[in-house]
MIGU-36175 format. One record per residue: residue in one letter; x, y negated, z of N, C-alpha, C, O in turn. Coordinates in steps of 0.2 Angstrom, whole numbers, padded with zeros to 4 digits, always signed. Layout:
AXYZXYZXYZXYZ...
//
This chain:
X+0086+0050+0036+0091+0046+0034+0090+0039+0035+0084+0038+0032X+0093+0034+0037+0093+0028+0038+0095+0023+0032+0100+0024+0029X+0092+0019+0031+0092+0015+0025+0101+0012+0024+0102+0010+0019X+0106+0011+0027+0111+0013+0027+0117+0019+0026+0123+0020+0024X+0112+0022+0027+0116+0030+0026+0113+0033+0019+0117+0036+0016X+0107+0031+0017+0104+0032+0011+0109+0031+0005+0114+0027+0005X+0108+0035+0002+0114+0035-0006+0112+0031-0012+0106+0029-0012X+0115+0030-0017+0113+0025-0021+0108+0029-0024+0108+0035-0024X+0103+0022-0028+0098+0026-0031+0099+0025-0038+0105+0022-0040X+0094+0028-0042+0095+0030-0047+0092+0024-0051+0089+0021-0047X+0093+0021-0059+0095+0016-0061+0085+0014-0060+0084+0009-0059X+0081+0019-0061+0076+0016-0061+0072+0016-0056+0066+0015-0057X+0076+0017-0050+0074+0014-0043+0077+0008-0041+0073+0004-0038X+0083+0006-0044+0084+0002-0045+0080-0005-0045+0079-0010-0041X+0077-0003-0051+0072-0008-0056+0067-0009-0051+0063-0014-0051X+0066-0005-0048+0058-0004-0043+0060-0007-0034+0055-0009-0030X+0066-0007-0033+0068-0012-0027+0066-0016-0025+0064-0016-0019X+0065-0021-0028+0065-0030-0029+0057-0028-0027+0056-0029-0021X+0053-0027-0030+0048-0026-0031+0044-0022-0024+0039-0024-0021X+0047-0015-0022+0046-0012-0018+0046-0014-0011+0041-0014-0007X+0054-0018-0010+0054-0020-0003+0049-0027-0001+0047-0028+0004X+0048-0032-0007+0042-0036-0006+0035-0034-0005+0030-0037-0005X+0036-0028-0005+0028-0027-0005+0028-0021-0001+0024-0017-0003X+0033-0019+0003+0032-0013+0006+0031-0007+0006+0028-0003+0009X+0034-0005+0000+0031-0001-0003+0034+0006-0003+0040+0006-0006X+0033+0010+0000+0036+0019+0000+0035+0020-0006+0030+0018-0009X+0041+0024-0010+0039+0027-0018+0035+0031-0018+0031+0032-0022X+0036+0035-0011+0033+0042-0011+0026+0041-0009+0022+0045-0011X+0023+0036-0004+0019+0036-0001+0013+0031-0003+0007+0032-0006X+0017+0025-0001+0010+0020-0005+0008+0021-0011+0002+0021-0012X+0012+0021-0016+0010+0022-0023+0004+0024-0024-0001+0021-0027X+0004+0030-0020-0003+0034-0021-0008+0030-0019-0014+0030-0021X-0006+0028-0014-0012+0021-0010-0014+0016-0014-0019+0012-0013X-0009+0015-0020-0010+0007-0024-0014+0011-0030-0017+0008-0034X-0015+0019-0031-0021+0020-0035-0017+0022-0044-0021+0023-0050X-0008+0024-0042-0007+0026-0047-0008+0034-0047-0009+0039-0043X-0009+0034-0054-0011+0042-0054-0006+0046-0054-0001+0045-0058X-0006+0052-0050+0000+0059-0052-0001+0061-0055-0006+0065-0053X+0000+0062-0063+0000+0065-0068+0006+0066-0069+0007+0067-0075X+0013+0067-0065+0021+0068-0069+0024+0065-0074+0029+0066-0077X+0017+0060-0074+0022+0059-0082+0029+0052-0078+0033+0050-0082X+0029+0049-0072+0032+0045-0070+0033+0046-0064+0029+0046-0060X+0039+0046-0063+0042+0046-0055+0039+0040-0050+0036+0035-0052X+0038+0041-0045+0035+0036-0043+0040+0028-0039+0037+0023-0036X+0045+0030-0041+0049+0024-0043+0047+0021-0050+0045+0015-0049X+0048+0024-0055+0043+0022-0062+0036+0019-0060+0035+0013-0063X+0033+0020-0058+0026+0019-0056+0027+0012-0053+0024+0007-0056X+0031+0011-0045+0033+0007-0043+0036+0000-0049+0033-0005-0049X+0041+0002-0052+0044-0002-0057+0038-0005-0062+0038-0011-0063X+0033-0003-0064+0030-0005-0067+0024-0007-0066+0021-0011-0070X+0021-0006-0060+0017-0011-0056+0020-0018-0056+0016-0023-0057X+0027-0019-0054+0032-0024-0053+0032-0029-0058+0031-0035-0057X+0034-0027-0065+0032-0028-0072+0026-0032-0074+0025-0038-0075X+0020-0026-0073+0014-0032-0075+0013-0037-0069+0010-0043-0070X+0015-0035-0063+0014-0042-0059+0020-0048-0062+0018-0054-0062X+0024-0047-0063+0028-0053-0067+0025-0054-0072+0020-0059-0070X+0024-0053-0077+0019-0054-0082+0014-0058-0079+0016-0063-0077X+0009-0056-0076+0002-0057-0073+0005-0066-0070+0002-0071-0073X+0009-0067-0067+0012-0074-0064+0015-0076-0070+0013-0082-0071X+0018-0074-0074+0020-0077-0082+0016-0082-0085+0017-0087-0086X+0010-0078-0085+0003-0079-0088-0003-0083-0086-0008-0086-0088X-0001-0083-0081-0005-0086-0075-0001-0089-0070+0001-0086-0065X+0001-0095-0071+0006-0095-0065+0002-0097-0059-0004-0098-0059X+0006-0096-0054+0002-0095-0048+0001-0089-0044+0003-0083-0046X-0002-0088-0039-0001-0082-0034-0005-0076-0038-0010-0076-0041X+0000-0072-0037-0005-0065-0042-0005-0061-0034+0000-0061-0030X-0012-0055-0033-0013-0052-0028-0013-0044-0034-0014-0043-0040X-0012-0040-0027-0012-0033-0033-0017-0029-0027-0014-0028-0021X-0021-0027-0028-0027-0024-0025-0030-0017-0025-0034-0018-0030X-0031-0011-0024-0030-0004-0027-0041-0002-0027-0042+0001-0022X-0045-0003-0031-0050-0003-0032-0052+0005-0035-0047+0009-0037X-0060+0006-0035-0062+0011-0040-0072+0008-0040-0075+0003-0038X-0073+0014-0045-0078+0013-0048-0083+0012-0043-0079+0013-0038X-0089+0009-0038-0091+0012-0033-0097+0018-0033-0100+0020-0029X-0100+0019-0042-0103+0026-0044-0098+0030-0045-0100+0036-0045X-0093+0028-0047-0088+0036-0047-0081+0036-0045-0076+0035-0048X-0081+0036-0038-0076+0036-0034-0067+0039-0038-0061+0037-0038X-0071+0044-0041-0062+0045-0044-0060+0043-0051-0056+0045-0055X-0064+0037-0052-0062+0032-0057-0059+0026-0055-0062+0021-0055X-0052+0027-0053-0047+0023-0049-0042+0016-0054-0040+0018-0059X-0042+0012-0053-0037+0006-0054-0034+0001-0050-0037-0001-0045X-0029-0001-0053-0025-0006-0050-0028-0011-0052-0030-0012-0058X-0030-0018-0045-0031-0026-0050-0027-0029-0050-0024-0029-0044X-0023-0034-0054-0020-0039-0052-0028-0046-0054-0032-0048-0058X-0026-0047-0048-0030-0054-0047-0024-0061-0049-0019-0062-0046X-0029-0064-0054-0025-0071-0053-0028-0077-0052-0034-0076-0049X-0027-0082-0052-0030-0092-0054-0028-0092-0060-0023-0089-0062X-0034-0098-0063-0031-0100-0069-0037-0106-0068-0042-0104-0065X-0035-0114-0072-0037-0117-0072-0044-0116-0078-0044-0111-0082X-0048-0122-0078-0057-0121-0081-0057-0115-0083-0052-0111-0082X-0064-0115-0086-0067-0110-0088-0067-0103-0092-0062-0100-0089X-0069-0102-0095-0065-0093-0098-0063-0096-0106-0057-0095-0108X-0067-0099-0110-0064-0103-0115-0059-0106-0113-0057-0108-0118X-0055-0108-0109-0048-0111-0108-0043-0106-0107-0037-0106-0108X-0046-0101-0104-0040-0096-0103-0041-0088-0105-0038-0083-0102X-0046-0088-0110-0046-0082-0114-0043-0079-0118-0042-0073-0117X-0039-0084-0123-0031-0081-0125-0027-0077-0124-0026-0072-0127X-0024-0080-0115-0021-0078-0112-0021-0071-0109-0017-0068-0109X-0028-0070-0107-0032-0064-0106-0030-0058-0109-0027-0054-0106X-0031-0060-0116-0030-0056-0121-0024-0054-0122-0022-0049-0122X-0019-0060-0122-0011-0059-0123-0010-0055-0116-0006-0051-0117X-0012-0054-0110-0011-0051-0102-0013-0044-0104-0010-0040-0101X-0019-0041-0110-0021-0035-0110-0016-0032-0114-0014-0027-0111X-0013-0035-0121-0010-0034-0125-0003-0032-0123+0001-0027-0126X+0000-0037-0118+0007-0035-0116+0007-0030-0110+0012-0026-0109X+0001-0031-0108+0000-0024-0101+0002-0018-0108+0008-0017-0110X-0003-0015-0111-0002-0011-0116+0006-0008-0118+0008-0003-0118X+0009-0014-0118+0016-0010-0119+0020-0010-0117+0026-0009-0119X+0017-0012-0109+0021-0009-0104+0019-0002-0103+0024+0002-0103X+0012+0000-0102+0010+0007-0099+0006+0008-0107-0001+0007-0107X+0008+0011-0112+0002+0013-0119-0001+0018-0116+0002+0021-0111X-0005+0018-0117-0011+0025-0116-0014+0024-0111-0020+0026-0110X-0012+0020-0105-0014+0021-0099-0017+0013-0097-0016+0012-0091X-0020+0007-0100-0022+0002-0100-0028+0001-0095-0030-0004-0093X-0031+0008-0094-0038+0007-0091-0036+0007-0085-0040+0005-0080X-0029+0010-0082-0029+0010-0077-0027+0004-0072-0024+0005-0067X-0028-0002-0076-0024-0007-0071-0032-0015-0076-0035-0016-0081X-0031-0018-0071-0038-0024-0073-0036-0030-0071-0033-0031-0066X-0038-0034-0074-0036-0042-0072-0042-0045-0072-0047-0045-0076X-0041-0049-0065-0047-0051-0063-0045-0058-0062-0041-0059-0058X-0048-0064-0066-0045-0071-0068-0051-0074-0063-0057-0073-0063X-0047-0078-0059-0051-0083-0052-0051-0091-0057-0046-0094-0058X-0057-0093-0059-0058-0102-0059-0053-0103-0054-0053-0100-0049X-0047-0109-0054-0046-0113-0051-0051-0118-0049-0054-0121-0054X-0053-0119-0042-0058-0124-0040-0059-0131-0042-0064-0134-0040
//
């Protein structure tokens, strides 16, 4: 079916659109590439939408370019996450706070599932 002839999506495909088409993203296909987990608990339009989420946040918090990058352990392979990479201006005491408010508000986007996504804060040079 052609992206024309497709039918409307459902309200939380929706939400994951905006976010999808800038970043290319098949619901069905890359998701799993970007290192979300199929456990059913979330469509992977959900899945989609809420990667979308913490990268707004992640730019909220950090303004500036956020990159989103699909990593794992490299002693245990099936220990999988998402990073969002940011910039932030001096050192870790100037933007520790933040950090913490970026862990804190990830959390209530995704509870339970906080390990699965990492923020990797870059010195601005």
């Amino acid at each position: 079916m052609t992206p024309a002839s497709s039918p409307a999506p459902a309200s939380s495909e929706n939400e994951a659109a905006p976010f999808a088409a800038v970043h290319s993203i098949d619901k069905d296909e890359n998701v799993k590439a970007l290192g979300v987990r199929d456990d059913h608990s979330h469509s992977p339009a959900q899945s989609v939408a809420m990667i979308g989420r913490i990268k707004a946040l992640s730019e909220r918090i950090f303004p500036g370019p956020v990159t989103i990058d699909y990593a794992c352990d490299p002693e245990d392979p099936s220990n999988e996450y998402i990073v969002f990479d940011v910039v932030a201006d001096g050192g870790f005491k100037d933007y520790r706070e933040r950090e913490y408010q970026w862990h804190d508000e990830v959390e209530k986007i995704v509870p339970g599932v906080l390990s699965e996504f990492r923020l990797c804060v870059h010195p601005k040079p």
